[in-house]
Backbone as JSON, one array per atom type, in Angstrom:
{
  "sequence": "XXXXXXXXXXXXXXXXXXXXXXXXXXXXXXXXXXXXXXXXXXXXXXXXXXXXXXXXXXXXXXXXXXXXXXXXXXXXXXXXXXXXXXXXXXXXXXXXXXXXXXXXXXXXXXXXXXXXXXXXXXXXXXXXXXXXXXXXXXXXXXXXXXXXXXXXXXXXXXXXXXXXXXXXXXXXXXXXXXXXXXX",
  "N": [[0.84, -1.19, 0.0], [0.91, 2.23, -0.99], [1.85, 5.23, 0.41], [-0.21, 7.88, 1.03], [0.03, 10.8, 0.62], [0.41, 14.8, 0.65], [0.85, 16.7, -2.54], [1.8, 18.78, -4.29], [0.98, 20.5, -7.58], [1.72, 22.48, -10.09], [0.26, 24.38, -12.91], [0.26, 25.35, -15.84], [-2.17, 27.31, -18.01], [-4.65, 27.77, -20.15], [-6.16, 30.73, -20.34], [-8.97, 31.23, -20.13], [-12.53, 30.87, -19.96], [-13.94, 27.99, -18.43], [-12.04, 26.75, -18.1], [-10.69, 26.46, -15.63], [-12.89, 24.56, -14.43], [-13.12, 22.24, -16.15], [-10.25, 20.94, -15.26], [-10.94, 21.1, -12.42], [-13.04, 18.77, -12.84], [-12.04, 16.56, -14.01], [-9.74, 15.83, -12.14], [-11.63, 15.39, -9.74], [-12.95, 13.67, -11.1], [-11.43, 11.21, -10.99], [-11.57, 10.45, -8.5], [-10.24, 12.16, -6.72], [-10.31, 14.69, -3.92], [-9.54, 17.88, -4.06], [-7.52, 19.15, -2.32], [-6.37, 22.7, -1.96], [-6.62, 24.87, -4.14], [-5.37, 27.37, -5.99], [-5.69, 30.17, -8.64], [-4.1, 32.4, -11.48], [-3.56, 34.89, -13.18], [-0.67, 34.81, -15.64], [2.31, 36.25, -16.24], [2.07, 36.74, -19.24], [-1.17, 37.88, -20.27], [-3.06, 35.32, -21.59], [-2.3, 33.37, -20.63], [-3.01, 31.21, -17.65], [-2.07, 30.51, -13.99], [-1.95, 27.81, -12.82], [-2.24, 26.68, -9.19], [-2.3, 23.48, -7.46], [-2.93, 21.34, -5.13], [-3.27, 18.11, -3.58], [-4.23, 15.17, -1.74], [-2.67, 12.55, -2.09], [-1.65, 9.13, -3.46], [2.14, 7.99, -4.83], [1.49, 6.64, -7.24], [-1.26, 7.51, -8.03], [-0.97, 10.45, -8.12], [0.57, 10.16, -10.6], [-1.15, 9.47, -12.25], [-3.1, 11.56, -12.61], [-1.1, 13.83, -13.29], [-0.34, 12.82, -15.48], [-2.71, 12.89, -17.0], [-3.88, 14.97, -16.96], [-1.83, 16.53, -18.97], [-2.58, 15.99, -21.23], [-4.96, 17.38, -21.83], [-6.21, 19.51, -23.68], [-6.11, 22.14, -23.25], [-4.44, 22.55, -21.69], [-1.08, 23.52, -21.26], [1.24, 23.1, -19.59], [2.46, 20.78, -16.97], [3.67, 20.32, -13.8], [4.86, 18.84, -11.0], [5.57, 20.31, -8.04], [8.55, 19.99, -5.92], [8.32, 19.76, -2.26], [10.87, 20.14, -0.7], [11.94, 22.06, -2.66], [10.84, 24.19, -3.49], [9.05, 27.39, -2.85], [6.55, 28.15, -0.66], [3.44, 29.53, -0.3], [0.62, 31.15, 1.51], [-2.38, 33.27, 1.87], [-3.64, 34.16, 4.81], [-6.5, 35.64, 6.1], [-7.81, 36.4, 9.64], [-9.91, 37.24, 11.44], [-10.35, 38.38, 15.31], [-11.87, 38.22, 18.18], [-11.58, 40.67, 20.11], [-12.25, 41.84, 23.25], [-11.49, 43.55, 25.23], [-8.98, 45.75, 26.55], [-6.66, 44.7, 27.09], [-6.4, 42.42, 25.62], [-7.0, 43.35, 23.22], [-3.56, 44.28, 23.07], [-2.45, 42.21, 23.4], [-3.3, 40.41, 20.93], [-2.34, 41.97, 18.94], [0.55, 41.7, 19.91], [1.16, 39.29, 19.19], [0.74, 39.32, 16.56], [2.91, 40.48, 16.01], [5.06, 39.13, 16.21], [4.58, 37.3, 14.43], [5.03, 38.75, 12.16], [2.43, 39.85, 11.19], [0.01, 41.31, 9.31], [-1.8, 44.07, 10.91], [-5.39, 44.47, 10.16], [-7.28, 45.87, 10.53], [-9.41, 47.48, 12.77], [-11.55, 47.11, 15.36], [-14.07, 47.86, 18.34], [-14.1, 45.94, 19.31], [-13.08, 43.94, 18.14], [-10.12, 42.53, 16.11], [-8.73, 42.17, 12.9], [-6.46, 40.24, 11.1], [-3.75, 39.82, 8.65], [-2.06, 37.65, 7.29], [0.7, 36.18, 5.72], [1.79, 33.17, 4.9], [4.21, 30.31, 5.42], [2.4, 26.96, 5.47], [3.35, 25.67, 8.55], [3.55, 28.43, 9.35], [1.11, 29.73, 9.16], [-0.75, 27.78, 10.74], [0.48, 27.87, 13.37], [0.09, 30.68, 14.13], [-3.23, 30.67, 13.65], [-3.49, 28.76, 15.77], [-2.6, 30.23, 18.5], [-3.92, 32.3, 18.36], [-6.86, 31.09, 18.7], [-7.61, 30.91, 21.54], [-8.23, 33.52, 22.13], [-10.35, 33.62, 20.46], [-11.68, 32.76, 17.63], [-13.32, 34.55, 15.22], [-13.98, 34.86, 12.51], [-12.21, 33.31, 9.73], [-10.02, 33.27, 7.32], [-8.51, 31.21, 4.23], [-6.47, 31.72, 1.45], [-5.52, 29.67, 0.19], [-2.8, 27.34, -1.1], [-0.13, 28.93, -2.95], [2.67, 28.13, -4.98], [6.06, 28.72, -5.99], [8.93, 27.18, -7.74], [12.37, 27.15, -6.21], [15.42, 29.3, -7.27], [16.75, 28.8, -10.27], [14.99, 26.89, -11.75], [12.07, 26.55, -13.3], [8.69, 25.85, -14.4], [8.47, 26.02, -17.02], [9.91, 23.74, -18.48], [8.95, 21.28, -18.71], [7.2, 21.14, -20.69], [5.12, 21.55, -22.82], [5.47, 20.57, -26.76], [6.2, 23.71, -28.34], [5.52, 24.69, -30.88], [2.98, 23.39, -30.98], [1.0, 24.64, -30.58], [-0.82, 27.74, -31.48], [-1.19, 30.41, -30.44], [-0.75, 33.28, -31.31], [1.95, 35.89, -30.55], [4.95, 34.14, -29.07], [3.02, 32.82, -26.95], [4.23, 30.33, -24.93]],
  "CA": [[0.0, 0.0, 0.0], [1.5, 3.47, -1.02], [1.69, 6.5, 1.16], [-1.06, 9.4, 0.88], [0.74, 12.41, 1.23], [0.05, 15.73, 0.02], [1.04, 16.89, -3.62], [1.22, 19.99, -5.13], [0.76, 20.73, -8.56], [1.56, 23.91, -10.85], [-0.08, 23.88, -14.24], [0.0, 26.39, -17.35], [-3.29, 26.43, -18.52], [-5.7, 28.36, -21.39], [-6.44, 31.99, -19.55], [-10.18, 30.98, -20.84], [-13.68, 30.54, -19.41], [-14.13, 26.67, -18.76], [-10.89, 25.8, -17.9], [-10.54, 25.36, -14.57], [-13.74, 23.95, -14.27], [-12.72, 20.92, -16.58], [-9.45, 20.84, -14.34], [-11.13, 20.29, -11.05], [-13.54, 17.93, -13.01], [-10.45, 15.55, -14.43], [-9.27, 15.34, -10.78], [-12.93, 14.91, -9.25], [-13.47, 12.25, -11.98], [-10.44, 10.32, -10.08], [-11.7, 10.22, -7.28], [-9.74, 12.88, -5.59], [-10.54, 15.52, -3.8], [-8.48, 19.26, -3.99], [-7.38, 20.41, -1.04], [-6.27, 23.52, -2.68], [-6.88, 25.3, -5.19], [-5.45, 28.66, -6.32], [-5.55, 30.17, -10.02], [-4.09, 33.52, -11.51], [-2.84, 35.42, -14.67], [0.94, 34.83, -15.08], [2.77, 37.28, -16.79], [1.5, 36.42, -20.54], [-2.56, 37.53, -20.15], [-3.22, 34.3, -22.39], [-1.76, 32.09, -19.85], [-3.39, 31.85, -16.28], [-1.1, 29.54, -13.67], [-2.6, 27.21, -11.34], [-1.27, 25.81, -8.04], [-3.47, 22.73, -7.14], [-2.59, 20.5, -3.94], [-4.04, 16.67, -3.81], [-3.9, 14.13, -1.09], [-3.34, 10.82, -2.7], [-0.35, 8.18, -3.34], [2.74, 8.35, -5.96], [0.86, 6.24, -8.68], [-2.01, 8.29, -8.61], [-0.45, 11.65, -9.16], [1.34, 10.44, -11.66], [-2.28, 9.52, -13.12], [-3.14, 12.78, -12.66], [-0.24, 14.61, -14.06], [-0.61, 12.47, -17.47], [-3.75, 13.16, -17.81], [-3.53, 16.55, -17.48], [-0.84, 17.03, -19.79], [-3.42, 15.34, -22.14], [-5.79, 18.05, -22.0], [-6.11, 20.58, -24.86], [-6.11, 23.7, -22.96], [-3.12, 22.94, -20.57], [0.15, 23.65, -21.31], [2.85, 22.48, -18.72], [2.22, 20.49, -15.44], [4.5, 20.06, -13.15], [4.92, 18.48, -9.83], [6.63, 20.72, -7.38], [9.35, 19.05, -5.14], [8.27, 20.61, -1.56], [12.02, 21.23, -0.31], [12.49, 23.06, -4.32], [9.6, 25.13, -3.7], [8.05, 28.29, -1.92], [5.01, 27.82, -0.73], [3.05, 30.89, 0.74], [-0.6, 31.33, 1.8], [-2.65, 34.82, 2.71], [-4.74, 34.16, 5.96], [-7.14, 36.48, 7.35], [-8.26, 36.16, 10.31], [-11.04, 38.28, 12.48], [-10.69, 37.57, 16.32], [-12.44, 38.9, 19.26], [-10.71, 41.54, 21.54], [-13.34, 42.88, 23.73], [-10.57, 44.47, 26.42], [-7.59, 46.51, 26.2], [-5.54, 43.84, 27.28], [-6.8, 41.16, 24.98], [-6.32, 43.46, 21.94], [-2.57, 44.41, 23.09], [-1.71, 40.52, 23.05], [-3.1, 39.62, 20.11], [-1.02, 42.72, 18.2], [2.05, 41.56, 20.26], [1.37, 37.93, 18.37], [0.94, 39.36, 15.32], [3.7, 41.94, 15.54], [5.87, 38.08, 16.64], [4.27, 36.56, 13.31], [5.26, 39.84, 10.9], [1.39, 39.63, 10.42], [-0.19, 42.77, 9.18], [-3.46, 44.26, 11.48], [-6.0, 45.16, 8.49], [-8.93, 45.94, 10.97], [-9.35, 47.21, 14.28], [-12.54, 47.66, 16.09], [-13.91, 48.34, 20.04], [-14.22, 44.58, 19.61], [-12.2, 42.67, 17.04], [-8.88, 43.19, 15.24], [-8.99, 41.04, 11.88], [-4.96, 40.1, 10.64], [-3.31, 39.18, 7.2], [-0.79, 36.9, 7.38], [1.08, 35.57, 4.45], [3.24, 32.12, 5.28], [3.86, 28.55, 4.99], [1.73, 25.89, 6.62], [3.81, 26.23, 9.61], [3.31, 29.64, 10.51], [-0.5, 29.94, 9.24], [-1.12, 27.09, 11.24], [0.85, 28.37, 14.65], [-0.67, 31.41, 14.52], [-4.3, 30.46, 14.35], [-3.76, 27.6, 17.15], [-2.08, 30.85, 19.16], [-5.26, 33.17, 18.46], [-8.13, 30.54, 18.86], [-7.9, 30.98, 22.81], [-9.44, 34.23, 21.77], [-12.07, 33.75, 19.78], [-12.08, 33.41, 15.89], [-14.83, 35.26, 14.51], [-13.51, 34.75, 10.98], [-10.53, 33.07, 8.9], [-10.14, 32.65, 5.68], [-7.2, 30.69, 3.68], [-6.96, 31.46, 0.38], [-5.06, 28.32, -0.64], [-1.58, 27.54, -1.08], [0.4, 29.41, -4.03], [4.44, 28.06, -5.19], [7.06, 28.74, -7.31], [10.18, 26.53, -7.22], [13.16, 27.7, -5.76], [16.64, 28.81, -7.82], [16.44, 28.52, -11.45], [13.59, 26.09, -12.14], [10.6, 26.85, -13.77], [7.52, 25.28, -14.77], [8.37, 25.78, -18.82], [10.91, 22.98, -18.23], [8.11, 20.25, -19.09], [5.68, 21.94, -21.28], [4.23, 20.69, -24.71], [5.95, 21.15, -27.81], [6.23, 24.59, -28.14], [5.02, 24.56, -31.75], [1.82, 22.43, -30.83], [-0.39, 25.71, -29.86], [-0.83, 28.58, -32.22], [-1.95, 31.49, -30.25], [0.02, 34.28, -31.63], [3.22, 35.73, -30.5], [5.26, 33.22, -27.79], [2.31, 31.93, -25.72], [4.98, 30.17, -23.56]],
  "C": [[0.88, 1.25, 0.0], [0.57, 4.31, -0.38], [0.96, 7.33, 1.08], [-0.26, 10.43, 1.56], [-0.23, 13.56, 0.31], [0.85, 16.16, -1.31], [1.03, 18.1, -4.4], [1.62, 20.36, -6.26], [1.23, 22.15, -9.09], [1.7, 23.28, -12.51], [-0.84, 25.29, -15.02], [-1.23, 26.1, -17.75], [-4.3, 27.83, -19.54], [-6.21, 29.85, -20.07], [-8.17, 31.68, -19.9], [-11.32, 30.39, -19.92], [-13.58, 28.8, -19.57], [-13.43, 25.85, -18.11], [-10.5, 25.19, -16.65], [-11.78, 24.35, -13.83], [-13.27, 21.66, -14.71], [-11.05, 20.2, -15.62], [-9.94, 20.32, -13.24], [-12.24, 19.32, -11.75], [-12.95, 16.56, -13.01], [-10.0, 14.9, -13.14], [-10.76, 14.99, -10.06], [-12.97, 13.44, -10.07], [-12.22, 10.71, -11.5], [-10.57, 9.57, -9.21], [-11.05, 11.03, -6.1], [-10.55, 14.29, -5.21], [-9.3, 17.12, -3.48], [-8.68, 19.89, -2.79], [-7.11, 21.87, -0.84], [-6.43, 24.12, -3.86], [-6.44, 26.91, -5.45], [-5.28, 29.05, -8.09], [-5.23, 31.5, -10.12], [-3.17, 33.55, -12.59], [-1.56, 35.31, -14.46], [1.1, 36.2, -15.94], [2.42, 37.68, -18.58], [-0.38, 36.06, -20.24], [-3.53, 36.3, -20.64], [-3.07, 33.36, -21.33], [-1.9, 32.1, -18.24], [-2.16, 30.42, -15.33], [-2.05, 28.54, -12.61], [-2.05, 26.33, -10.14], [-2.36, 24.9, -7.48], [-2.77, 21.48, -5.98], [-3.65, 19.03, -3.43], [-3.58, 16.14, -2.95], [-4.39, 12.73, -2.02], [-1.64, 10.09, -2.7], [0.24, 8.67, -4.76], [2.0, 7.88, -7.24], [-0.28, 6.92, -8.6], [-1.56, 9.63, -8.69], [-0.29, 11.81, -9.81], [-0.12, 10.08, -12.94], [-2.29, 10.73, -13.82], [-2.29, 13.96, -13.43], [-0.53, 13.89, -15.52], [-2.1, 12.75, -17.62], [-4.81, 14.81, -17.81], [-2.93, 16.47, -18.44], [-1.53, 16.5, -21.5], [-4.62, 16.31, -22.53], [-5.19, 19.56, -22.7], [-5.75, 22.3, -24.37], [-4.94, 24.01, -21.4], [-1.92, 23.33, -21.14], [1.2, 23.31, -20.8], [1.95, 21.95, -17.12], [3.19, 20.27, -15.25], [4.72, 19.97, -11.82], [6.27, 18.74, -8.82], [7.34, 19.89, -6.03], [8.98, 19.79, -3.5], [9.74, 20.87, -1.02], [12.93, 21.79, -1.58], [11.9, 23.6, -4.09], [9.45, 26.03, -2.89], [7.09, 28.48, -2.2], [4.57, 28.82, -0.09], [0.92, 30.54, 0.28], [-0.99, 32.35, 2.52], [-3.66, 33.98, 3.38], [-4.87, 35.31, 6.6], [-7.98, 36.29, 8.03], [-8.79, 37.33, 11.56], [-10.81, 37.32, 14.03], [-11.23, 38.49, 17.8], [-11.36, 39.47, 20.23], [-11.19, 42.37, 22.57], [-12.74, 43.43, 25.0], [-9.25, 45.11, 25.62], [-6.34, 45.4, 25.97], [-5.35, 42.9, 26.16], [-5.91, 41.66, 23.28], [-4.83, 43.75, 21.77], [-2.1, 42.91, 23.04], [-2.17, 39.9, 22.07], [-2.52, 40.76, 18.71], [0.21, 42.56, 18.87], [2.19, 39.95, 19.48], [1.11, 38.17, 17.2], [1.93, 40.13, 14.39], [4.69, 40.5, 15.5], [6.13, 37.22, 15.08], [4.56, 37.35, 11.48], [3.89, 39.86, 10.69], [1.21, 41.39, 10.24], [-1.63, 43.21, 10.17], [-3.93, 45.46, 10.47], [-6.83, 46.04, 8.93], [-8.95, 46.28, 12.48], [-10.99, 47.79, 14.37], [-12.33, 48.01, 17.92], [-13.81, 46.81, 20.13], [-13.27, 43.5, 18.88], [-10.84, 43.53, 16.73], [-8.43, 41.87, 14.02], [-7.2, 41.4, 11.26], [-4.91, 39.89, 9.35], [-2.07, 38.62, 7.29], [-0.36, 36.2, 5.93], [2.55, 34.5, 5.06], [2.74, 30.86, 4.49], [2.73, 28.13, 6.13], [1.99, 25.75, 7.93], [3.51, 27.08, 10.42], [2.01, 29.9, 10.23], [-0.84, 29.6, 10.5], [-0.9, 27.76, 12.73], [0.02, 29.49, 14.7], [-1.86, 31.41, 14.89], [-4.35, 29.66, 15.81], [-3.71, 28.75, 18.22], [-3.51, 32.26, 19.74], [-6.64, 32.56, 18.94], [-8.73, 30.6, 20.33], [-8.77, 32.42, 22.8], [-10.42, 34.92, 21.67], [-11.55, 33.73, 18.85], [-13.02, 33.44, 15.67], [-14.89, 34.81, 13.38], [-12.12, 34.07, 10.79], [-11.15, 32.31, 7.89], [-8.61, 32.35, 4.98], [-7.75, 30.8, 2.37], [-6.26, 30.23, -0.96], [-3.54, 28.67, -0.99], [-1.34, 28.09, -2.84], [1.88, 28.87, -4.11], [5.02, 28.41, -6.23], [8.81, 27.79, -6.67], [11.11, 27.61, -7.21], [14.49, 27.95, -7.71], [15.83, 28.86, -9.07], [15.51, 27.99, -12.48], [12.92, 26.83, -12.22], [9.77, 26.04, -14.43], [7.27, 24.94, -16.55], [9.64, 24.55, -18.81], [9.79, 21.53, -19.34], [6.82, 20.67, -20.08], [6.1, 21.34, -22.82], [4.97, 21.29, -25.51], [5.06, 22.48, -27.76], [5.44, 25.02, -29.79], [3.49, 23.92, -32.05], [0.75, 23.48, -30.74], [-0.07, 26.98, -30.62], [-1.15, 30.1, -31.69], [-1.45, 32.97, -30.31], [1.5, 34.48, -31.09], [3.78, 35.24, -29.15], [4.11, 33.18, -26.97], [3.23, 31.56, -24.45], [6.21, 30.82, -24.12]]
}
């Protein structure tokens, strides 16, 4: 029996209505479910990027990656190595401060965490934190004594470290017509 770990994905894909729909379909139709999901224009408006994170084992990723790389409106997948990669995630999080005291200790844990305070009220003070899994994670466990009112993750984002990039594995370059360099 192989390992379920976590997996994360980055995949070139058609800037185009549809697309990531048929994306999380492909992986739904697996049987997996996306623990992440983020999507956004790269630097070529044509070409949006997506960072997609899967719990499952090595032979099914590697499903997954071929059959992506099979679909008409991708361009490059590629399965980032997590110690090649930076991984970052924005969390904001709303948490109750209904004393003086309360709200001075949870801006001395967010001044500890580099977080930013977005929001202050007589009652709350809502954060933005941008980290790894690590420090998301510590922080909420550190705030939940509390109160969270709110938090929101908006899903992990990477780019490999160093030199690597994602056009490393990508489709004949001649295969896709869409004017000048696409990739």
């Amino acid at each position: 029996m192989e390992v379920v770990q976590k997996y994360t994905l980055a995949v070139l894909v058609e800037n185009e209505a549809g697309v990531l729909s048929q994306v999380s379909r492909l992986i739904a139709r697996k049987g997996f479910n996306i623990e992440s999901l983020t999507v956004g224009a790269t630097d070529n408006p044509a070409i949006s990027r997506m960072t997609i994170e899967v719990m499952t084992d090595e032979s099914h990723i590697t499903l997954i990656c071929n059959q992506l790389r099979k679909m008409f409106s991708v361009f490059s997948v590629k399965l980032l190595d997590p110690e090649q990669s930076i991984r970052r995630e924005l969390v904001l999080i709303k948490v109750s401060t209904p004393t003086h005291n309360e709200r001075n200790e949870v801006i001395q844990i967010a001044n500890i965490f580099r977080a930013s305070i977005i929001d202050v009220s007589h009652t709350t003070i809502t954060i933005s934190l941008i980290g790894d899994d690590s420090k998301t994670n510590a922080i909420e466990d550190l705030l939940r004594e509390f109160g969270i009112l709110e938090l929101l993750r908006t899903g992990i984002t990477a780019l490999e470290r160093g030199t690597h990039t994602i056009y490393e594995e990508t489709k004949e370059r001649g295969e896709f017509n869409y004017g000048k360099n696409v990739l």
